[in-house]
Backbone as CSV, one residue per row, in Angstrom:
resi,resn,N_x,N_y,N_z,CA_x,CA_y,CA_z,C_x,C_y,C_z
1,UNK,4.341,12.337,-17.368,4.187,11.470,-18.566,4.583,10.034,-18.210
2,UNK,5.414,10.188,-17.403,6.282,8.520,-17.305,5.315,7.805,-16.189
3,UNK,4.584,8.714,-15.359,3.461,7.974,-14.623,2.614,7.283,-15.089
4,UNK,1.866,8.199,-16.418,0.837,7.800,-17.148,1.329,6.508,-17.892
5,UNK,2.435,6.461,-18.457,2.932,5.054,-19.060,2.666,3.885,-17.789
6,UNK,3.469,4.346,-16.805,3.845,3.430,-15.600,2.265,2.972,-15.359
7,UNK,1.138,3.592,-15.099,0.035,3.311,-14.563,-0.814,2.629,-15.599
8,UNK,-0.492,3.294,-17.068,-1.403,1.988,-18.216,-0.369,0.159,-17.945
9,UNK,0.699,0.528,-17.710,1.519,-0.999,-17.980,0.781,-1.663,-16.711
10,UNK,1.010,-1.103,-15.221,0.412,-1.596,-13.954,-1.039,-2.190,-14.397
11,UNK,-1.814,-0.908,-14.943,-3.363,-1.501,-15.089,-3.124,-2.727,-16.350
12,UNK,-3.008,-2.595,-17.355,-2.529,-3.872,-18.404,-2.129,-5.256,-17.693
13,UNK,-0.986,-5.257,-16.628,-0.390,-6.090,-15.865,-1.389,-6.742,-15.206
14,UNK,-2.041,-5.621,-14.312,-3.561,-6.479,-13.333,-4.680,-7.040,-14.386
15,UNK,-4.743,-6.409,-15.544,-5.929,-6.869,-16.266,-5.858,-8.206,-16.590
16,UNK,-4.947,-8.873,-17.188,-4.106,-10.144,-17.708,-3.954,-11.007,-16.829
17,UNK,-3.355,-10.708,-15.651,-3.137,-11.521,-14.407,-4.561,-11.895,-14.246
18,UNK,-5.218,-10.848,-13.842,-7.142,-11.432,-13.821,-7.759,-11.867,-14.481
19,UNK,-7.321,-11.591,-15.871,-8.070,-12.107,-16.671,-7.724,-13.242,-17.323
20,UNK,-6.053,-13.643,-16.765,-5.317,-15.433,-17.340,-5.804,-15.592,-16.302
């Protein structure tokens, strides 16, 4: 479970960074 959190925040994190 705590992966699946860990891996939406990571992907969220890269999305933003790429996408600011």
């Amino acid at each position: 479970m705590l992966a699946l959190v860990e891996q939406h925040f990571l992907h969220n994190s890269m999305l933003g960074l790429k996408f600011h």
